[in-house]
C-alpha positions as CSV (number, residue, x, y, z in Angstrom):
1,X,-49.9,219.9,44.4
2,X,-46.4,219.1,42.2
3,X,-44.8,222.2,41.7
4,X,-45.7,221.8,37.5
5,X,-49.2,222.3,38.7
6,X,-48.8,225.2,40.6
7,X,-46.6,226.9,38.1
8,X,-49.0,226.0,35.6
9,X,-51.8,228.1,37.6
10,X,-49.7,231.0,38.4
11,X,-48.6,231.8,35.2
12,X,-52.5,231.6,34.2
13,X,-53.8,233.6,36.9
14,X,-51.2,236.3,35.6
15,X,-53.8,236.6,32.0
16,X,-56.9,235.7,33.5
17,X,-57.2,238.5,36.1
18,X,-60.2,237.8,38.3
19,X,-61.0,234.1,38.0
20,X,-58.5,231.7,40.1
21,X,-61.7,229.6,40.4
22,X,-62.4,229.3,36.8
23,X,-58.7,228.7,36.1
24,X,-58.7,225.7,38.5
25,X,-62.0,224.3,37.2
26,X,-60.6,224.3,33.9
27,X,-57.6,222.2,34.9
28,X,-59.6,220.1,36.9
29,X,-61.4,218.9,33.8
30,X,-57.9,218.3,31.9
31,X,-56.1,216.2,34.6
32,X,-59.7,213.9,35.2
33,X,-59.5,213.5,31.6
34,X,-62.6,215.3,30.1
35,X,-63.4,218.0,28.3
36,X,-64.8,221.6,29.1
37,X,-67.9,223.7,27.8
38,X,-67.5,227.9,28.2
39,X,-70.8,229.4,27.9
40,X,-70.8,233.0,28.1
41,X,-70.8,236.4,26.8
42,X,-68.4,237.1,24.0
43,X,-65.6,239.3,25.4
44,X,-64.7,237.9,28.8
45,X,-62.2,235.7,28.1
46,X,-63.1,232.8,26.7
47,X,-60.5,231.7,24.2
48,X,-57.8,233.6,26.0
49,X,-59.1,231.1,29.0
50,X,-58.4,228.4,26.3
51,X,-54.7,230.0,24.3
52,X,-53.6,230.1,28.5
53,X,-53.9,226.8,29.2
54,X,-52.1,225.1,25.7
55,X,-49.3,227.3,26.0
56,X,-48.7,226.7,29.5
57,X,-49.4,223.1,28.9
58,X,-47.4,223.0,26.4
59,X,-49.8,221.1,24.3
60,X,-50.4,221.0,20.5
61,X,-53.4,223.3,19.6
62,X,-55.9,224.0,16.8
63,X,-58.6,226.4,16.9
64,X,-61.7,225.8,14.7
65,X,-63.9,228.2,14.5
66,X,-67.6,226.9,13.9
67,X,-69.5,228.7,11.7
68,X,-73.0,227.5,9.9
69,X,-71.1,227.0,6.7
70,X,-68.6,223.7,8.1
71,X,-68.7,220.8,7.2
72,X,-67.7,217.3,9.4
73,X,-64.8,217.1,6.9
74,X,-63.2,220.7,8.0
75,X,-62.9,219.0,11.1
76,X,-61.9,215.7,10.6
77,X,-60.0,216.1,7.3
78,X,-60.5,214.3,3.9
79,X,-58.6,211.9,1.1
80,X,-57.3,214.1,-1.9
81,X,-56.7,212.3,-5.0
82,X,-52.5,212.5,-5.5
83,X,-51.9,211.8,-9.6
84,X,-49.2,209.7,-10.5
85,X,-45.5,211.0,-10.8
86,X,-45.0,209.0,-13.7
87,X,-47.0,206.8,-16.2
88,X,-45.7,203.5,-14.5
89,X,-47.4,204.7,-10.9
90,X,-50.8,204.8,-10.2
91,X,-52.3,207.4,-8.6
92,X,-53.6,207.0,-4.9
93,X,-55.8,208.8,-2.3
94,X,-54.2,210.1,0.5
95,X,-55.9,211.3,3.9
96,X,-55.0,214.9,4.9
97,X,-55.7,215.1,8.5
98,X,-57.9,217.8,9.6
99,X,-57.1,219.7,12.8
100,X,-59.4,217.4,15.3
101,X,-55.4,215.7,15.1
102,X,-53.8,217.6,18.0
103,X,-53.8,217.5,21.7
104,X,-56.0,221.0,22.3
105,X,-59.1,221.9,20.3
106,X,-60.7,225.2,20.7
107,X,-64.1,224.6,19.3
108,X,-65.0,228.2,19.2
109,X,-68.5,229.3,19.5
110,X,-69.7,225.6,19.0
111,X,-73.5,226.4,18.9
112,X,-73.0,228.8,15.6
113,X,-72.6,225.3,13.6
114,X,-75.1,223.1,12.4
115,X,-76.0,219.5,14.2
116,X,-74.2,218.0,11.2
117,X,-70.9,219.9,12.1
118,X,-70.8,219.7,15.7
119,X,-71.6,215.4,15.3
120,X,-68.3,215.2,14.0
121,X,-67.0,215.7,17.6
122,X,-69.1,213.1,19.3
123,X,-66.9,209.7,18.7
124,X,-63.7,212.1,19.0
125,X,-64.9,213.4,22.5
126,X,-66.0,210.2,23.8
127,X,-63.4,207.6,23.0
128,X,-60.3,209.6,21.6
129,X,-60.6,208.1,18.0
130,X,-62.0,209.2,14.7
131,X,-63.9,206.7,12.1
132,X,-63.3,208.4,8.4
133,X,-64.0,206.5,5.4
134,X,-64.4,203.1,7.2
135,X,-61.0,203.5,8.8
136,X,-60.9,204.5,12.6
137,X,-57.8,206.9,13.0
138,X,-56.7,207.4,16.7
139,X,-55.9,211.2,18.4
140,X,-53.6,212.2,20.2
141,X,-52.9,211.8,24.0
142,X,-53.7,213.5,26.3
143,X,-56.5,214.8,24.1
144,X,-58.8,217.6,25.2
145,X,-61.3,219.8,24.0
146,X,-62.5,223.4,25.2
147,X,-66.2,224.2,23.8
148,X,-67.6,228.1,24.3
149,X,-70.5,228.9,23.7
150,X,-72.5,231.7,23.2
151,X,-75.8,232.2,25.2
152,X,-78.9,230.4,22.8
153,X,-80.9,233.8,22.9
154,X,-78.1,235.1,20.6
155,X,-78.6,235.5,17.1
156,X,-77.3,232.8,15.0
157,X,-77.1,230.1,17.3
158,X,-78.3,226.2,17.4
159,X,-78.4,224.5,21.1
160,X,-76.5,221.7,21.3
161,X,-78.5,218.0,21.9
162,X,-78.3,216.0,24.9
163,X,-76.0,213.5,23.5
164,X,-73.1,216.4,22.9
165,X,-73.6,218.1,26.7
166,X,-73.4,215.1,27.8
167,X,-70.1,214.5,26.2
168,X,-68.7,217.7,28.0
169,X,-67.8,216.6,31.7
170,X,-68.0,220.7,33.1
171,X,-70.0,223.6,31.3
172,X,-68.2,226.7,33.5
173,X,-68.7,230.1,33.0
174,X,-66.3,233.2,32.7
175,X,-69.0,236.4,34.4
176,X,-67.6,239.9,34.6
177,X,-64.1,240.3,36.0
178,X,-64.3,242.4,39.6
179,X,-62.9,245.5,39.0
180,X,-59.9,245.0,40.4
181,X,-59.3,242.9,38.1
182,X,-60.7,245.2,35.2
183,X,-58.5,247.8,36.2
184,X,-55.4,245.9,35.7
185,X,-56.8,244.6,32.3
186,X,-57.7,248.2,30.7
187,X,-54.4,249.8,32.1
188,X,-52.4,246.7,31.2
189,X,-50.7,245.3,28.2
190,X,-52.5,243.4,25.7
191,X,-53.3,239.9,26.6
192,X,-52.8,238.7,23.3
193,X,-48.8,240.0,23.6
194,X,-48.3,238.2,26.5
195,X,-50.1,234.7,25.5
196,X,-47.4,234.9,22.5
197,X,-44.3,235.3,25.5
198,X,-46.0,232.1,27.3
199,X,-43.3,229.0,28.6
200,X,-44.6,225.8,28.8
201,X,-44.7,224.5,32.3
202,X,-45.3,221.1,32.0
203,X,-44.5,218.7,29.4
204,X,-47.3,216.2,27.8
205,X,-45.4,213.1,29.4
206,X,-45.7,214.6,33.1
207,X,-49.7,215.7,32.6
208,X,-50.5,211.6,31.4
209,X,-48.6,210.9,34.3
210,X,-50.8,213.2,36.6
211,X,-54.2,211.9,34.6
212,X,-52.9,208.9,36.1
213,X,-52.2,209.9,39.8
214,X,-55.9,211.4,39.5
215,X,-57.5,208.0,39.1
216,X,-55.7,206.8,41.8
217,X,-57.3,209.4,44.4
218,X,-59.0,207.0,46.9
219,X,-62.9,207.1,47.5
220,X,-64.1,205.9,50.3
221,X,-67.6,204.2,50.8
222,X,-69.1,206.8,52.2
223,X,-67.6,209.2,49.8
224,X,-69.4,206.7,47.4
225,X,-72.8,206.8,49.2
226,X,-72.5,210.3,49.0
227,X,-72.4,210.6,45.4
228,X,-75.4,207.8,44.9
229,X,-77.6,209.5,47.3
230,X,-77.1,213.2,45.1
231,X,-78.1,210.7,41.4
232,X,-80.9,209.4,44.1
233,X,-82.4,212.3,44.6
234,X,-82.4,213.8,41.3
235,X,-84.3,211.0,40.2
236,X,-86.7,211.1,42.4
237,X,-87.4,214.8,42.9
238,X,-90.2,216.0,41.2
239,X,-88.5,219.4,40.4
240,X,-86.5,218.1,37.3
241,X,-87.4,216.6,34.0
242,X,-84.8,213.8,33.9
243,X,-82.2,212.6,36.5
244,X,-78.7,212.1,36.3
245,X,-77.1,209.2,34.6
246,X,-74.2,206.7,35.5
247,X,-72.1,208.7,33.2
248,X,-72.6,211.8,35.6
249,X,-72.2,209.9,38.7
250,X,-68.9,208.7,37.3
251,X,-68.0,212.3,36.2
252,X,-68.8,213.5,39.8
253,X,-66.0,211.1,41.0
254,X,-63.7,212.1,38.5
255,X,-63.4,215.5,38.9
256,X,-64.0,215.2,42.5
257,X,-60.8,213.2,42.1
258,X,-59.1,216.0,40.1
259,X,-60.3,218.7,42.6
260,X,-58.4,216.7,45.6
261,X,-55.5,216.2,43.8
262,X,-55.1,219.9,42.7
263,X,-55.3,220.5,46.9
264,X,-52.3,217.7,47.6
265,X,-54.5,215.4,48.9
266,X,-54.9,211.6,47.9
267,X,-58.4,210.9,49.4
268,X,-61.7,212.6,48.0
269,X,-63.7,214.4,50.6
270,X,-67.5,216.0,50.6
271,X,-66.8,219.2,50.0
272,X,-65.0,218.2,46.5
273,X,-68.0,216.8,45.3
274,X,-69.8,219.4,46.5
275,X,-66.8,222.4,44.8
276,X,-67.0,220.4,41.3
277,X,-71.3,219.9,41.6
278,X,-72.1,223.1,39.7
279,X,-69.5,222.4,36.7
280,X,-70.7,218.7,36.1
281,X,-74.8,218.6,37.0
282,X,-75.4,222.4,35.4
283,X,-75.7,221.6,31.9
284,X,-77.3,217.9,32.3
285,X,-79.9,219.0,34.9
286,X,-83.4,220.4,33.3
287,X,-86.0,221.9,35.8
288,X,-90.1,221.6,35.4
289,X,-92.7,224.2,35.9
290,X,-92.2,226.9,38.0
291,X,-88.6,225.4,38.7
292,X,-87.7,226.2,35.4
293,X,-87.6,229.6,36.0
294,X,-84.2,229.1,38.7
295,X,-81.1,229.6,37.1
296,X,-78.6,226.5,37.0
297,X,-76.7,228.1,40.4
298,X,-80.1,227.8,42.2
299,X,-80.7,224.4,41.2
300,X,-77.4,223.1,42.4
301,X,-77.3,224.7,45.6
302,X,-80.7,223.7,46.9
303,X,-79.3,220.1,45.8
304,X,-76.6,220.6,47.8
305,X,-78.5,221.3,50.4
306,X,-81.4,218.7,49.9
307,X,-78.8,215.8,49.9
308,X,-77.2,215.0,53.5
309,X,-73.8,213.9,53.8
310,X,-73.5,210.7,55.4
């Protein structure tokens, strides 16, 4: 691990009391290039999981906060009418960006919008670019978005389609800090005071470069086989209502990718896939029958278990 890295996760862990695993997660999902879902109760750190990371990161960041009243335009801006200075100049339309333009969007508490509202993330999350008015604007780089969500038997609350999990390469989430770690938070100082003192420790030009050393991470064959035989068997077992796609299988081998690179190493091993499983295959696997009853932690260990490593 560069030293950026692990100056980048120490100042984190330093907020987030409790949840090196989480924290690591999170950054896995940035340096594989995708984009993170938070589900969980409100009040355990959610957004100050999210504030951490772009200050430390040193990334541009906009929080929108979705409510049933946006609209797709909140979020990806709109053309105001500018009237001429003079009589001799016409008067023109000119696009005011909307804050989907920066390097870190908060989409906070995504599933309180509408379907309308949260399609206006879709082409933005999946290839980095925004089509407004017949033009197609481009985002910035590295580009990443952090998702929470509150859980769908709140009030309020619209679940979110296939098609947009599916754009989300991890769905983690937060739980109740030990108390250790609640002590120091309740005799503590505010969070919020010291997320404002945050240094960046890494600039945006040294995270592209390590979203680069991350595709680099070798995979062997078997590794390969590995990660087949797990889509395999979701397909075929009986216990869920749909397997996983191509698109997982290639998110299992990104973040798998991410996960050995965050331990200094430059090949991908089985027990990566198996540390990243529960992030990526949670929110895209749907159990049947009685299964349905398991939780998503269930699910994926008894995959784990179910799928031999060659």
């Amino acid at each position: 691990m560069s030293q950026s890295l692990h100056n980048v996760i120490q100042q984190a862990e330093k907020i987030i009391l409790g949840k090196p695993r989480q924290i690591r997660l999170a950054l896995t999902c940035l340096l594989a290039r995708g984009h993170l879902l938070i589900e969980d109760l409100p009040g355990v750190g959610k957004t100050t999981l999210a504030h951490v990371l772009a200050r430390t990161l040193g990334l541009q960041f906009q929080r929108i906060q979705f409510t049933s009243d946006l609209l797709p335009a909140d979020i990806l801006g709109v053309s105001v009418y500018q009237r001429p200075s003079t009589d001799a100049r016409a008067g023109k339309f000119e696009f005011h960006p909307g804050p989907i333009f920066a390097q870190m969007i908060l989409a906070d508490e995504i599933n309180r919008a509408t379907p309308k509202a949260q399609s206006a993330l879709l082409e933005a999350m999946e290839e980095q670019q925004v089509t407004i008015e017949g033009k197609t604007r481009a985002l910035p780089s590295p580009f990443f978005v952090i998702a929470t969500q509150n859980p769908a038997h709140q009030v309020g609350t619209y679940a979110l389609p296939e098609s947009q999990l599916d754009r989300f390469l991890m769905r983690i989430q937060m739980g109740y800090p030990d108390a250790q770690a609640e002590r120091g938070l309740l005799s503590g100082v505010d969070r919020r005071e010291i997320v404002a003192q945050l240094t960046p420790q890494m600039e945006s030009s040294e995270l592209l470069a390590m979203q680069k050393r991350v595709r680099e991470v070798f995979v062997s064959p078997a590794l390969l086989d590995y990660v087949q035989a797990i889509l395999r068997h979701t397909r075929e077992a009986a216990r869920y209502t749909h397997g996983l796609s191509p698109r997982a299988g290639l998110a299992l081998l990104s973040a798998s990718r991410a996960w050995a690179l965050l331990d200094g190493r430059d090949a991908v091993i089985p027990e990566d896939v198996q540390a990243i499983l529960p992030g990526v295959v949670s929110h895209r696997l749907q159990a049947v029958g009685e299964y349905s009853k398991q939780n998503s932690d269930v699910l994926v260990r008894e995959l784990v278990e179910a799928v031999a490593i060659p």
